[in-house]
N, C-alpha and C positions, 0 to 999 in steps of 0.2 A: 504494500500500500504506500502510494508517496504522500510525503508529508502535507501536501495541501487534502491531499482525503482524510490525513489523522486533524482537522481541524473540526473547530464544535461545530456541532448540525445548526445550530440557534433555531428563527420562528420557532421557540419555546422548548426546543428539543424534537419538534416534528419534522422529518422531511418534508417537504413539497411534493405534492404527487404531479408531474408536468408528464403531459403528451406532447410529443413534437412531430409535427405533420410535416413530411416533406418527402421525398426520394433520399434511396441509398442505393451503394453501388450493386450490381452490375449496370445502372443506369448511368450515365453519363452528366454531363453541367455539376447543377446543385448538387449532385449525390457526393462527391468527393468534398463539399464544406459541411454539411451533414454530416459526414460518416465519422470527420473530426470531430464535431462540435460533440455527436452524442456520446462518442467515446469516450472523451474527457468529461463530459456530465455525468458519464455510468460510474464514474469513481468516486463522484462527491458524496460520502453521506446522507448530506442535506438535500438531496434529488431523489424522489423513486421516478423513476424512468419509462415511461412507455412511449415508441415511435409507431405512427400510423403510414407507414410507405404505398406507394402507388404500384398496382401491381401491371395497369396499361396506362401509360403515360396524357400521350398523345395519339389523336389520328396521323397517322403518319401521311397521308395530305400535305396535313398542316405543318411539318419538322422539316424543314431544310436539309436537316444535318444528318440525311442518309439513316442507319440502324442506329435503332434506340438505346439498345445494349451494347458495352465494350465486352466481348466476349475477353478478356484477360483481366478483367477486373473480380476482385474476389468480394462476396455477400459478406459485411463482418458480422460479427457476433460477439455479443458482452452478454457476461456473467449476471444474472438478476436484471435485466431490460427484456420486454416483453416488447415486439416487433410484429406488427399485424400487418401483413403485406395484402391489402383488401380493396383499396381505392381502386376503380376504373373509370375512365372517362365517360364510356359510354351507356355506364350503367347508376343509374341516379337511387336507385336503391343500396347500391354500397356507401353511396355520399350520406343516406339517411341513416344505413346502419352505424356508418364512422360518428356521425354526431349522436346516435342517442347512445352508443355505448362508451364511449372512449372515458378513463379512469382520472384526467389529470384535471386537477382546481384552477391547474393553469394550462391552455392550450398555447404552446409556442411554435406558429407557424411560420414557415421556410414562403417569400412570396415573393414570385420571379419572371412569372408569365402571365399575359392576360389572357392565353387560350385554357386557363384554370380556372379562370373565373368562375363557371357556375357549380363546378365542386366544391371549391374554396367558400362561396358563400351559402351553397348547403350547411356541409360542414362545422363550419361558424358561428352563421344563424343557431343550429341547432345548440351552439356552444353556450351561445349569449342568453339563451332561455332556457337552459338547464342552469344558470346563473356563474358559469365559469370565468375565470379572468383569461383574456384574450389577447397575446399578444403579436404584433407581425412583426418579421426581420423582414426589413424593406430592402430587398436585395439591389434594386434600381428604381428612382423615386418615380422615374415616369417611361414607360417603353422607349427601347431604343429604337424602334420605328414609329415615327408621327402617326397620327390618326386618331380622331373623335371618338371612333368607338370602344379602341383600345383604354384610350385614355378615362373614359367613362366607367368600363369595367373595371378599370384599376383604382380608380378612385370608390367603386363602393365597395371591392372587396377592404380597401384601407378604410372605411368607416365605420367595419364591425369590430374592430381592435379596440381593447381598452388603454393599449401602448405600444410603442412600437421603439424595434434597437434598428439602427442606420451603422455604417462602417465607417462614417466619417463627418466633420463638422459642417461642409459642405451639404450634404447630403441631407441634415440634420435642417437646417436651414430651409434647403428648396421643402423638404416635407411639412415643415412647420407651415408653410402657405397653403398647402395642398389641406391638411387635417382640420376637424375640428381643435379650436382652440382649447388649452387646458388640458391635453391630454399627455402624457409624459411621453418623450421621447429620449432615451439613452443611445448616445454614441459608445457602442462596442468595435472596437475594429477587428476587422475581416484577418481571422489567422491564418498563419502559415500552412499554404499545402505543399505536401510531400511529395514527391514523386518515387514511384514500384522500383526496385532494383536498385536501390543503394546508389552513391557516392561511386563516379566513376574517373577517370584522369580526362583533361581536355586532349590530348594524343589518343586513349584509346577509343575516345567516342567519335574523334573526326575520322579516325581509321574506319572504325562500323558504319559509321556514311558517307566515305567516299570524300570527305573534303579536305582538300589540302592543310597540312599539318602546320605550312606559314603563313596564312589565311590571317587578316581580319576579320571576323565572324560578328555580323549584325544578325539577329535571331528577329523574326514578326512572326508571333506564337499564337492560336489559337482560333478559333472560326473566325471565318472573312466574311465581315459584315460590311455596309454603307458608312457606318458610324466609327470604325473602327480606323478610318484612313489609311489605307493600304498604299491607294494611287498618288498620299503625297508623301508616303516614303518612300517611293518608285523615283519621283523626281528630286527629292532628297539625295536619295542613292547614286544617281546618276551626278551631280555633284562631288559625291565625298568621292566617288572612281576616280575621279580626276585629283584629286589629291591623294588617295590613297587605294594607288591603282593594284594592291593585292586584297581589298576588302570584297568580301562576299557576303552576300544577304541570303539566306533561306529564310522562305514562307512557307512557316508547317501549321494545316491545317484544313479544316471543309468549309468549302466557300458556301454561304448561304443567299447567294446572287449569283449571277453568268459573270463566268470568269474572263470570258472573249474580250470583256472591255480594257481588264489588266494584262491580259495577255498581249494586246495590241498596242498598250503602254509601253511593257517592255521591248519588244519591239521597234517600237517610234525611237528610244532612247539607247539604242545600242546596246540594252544590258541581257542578250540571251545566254551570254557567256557564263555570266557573274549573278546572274538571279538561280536559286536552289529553289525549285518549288514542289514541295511534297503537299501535295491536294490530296486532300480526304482528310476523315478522321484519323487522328493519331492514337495510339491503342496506349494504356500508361503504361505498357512495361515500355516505351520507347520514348516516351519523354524526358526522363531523363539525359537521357545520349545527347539529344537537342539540346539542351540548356549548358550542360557541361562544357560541350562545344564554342558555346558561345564567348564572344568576347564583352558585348555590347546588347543589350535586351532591348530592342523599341518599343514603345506604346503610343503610337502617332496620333490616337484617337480625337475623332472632330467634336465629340460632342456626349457630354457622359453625366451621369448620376449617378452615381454608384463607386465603388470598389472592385477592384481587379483583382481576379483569382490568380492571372498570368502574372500579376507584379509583384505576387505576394510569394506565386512557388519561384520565382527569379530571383527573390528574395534569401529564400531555400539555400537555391546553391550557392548564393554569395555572386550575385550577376551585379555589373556595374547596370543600371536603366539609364536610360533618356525617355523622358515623358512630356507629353503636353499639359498646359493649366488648364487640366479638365476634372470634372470632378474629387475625387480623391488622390487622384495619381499623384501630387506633388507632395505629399504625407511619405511617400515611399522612399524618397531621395534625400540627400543632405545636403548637395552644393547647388542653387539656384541658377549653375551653370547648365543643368540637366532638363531643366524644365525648360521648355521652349511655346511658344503660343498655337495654337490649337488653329491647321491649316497654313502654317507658313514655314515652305519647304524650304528655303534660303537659310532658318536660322534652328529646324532640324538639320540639316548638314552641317551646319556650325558645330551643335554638338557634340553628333557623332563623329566629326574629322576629328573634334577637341577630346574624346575620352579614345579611342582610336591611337590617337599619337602620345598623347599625353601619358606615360605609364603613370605619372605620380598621380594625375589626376582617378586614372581608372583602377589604382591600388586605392586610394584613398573611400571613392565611392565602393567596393567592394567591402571596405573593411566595415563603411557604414551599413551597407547590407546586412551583414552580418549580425553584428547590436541590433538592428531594426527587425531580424527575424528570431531575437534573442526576445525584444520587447512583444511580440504579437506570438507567444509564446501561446500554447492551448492553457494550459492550467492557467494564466491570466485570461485567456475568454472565457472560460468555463465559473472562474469564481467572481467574477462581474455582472454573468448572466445569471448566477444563482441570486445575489446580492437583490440583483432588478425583480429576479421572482418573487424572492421574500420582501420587499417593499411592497409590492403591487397586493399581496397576502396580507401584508397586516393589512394596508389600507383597506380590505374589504372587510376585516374585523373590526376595527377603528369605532364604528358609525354605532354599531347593535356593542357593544362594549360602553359606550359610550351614553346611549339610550339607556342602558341597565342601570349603569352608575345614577343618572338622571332620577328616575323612575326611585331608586332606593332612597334620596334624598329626598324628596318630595315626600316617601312615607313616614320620614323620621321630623319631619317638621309640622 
């Protein structure tokens, strides 16, 4: 047992009984910040623990991102946590059965999509009228695709929360306009994910992909979205070639748009040579290798709310970033060299030439890495988010504790 579990249980000596709704692995996205987060909760005392996971996600229609399953990812499993793998999308009487049985006083929901909306507010609803406290992890405050109706769904599944945790101040902010006023909002930030297969050398991992061992390595890791600026690290890139005409980019990841538009980028810009692109999904035993590789981690992105998985496992390995002033991402870095403005290619190539050439600068940023995935450590999210439950706990006793005291003075006078 480690020592943050030999600590007192408090709320009076009771656990918390919390259910956390969301996916776990063999599923893909959220399921790998889940899989963290409950694992580190199954050790707290102060939790008894139950997770409600989805057992069909999505119509696959509706997913971009190819199989829903990483067939190499492994189901975990904790000791005294009870895991009901029962939600489907297309079945509304599992969303009913989820809400009238589930065990926890506090429902702590994972919320990241709006094609979840009408489970999520089955679910909920049924939560809020069995009288449970309700909270969401607002994974992105508002979708990363525009649109009314998205935006609508997202906003009333957020209105069945009693509270909500965010990954950053930013985030904390734009959600505060978005909520009923008075409703607490904690900034947790988004911990550290790990990558399958251990700590490998940057030699042996450039060897198992084939890239040059005196390579510059810029890494653009994870789904290709609109939002995520691909095409102005494309012209970024084709900059820093010219000063640093042995850097190579790889793009590992499943494009969720037609790729012909960047494919015709690279092209226009001379870079067929020097762009790596591994399209599809990447399976976690192989993410690793990628990142190790790397010299320089991008996160180009145009426009964001939220907290990065990809900047947190680059984190992991101890990766220098370069990030845009987009949402949370500049939380991630410690020289304001790194952070660059959100859509301007001229002064992303500034950075990456600058950590690139610079070793002092790209030892420096590394070693910040490092302390910063020291400080978003699990056992500090886990006893933050236990903290936030037992707040949210007494203040439902508060009130009839309250009334009693009331009521017994009144008789004595």
């Amino acid at each position: 047992m480690t020592a943050a579990a030999q600590r007192p249980v408090g709320n009076g000596g009771r656990a918390v009984r919390v259910t956390l709704i969301s996916t776990l692995p063999p599923h893909k996205g959220i399921a790998d910040y889940t899989a963290h987060l409950a694992g580190s909760l199954a050790q707290r005392p102060a939790v008894s623990l139950e997770v409600i996971d989805f057992a069909s996600l999505y119509p696959r229609r509706l997913y971009p991102g190819g199989e829903l399953l990483d067939p190499t990812a492994q189901r975990p499993q904790w000791p005294n946590v009870r895991v009901r793998t029962m939600l489907r999308w297309y079945n509304p009487l599992s969303w009913v059965w989820a809400g009238l049985t589930l065990r926890g006083e506090v429902v702590h929901a994972q919320w990241w999509s709006y094609i979840l909306a009408p489970t999520y507010l089955v679910v909920l609803l049924l939560a809020r009228l069995r009288r449970r406290r309700v909270i969401v992890t607002v994974h992105n405050v508002e979708p990363h695709e525009s649109g009314r109706w998205r935006r609508l769904l997202n906003e009333l599944v957020l209105r069945l929360a009693d509270a909500y945790i965010v990954h950053d101040e930013r985030s904390r902010a734009a959600l505060a306009k978005t909520v009923p006023a008075g409703k607490p909002i904690a900034v947790i930030h988004h911990g550290i994910l790990s990558s399958a297969g251990g700590e490998r050398s940057a030699a042996d991992a450039r060897r198992a992909l084939s890239v040059p061992e005196d390579a510059k390595v810029v890494l653009c890791f994870g789904n290709i979205r609109p939002y995520k600026g691909v095409d102005v690290l494309l012209r970024a890139f084709a900059a820093v070639r010219e000063r640093v005409p042995e850097a190579r980019l790889i793009i590992a990841g499943k494009p969720w748009e037609d790729w012909s538009r960047y494919e015709s980028l690279i092209a226009e810009l001379g870079l067929r040579d020097t762009v790596d692109t591994r399209l599809g999904f990447v399976p976690a035993s192989d993410v690793g290798a990628l990142f190790a590789a790397a010299d320089v981690v991008a996160l180009p992105y145009l426009q964001f709310d939220a907290q990065s998985g990809v900047g947190t496992r680059a984190l992991h390995h101890g990766k220098a970033l370069v990030v845009t002033d987009a949402g949370g991402l500049p939380e991630l870095v410690s020289d304001p060299r790194a952070v660059v403005p959100p859509g301007d290619a001229d002064r992303l190539a500034e950075a990456l030439v600058a950590v690139l050439t610079d070793q002092a600068l790209r030892t420096r940023l590394e070693e910040a890495a490092k302390v910063r995935a020291r400080d978003l450590g699990w056992d500090t999210i886990a006893e933050q988010t236990v903290a936030f439950y037992q707040t949210l706990v007494r203040e439902r006793a508060r009130p009839a504790v309250s009334l009693a005291e009331e009521r017994s003075h009144e008789e004595h006078v």
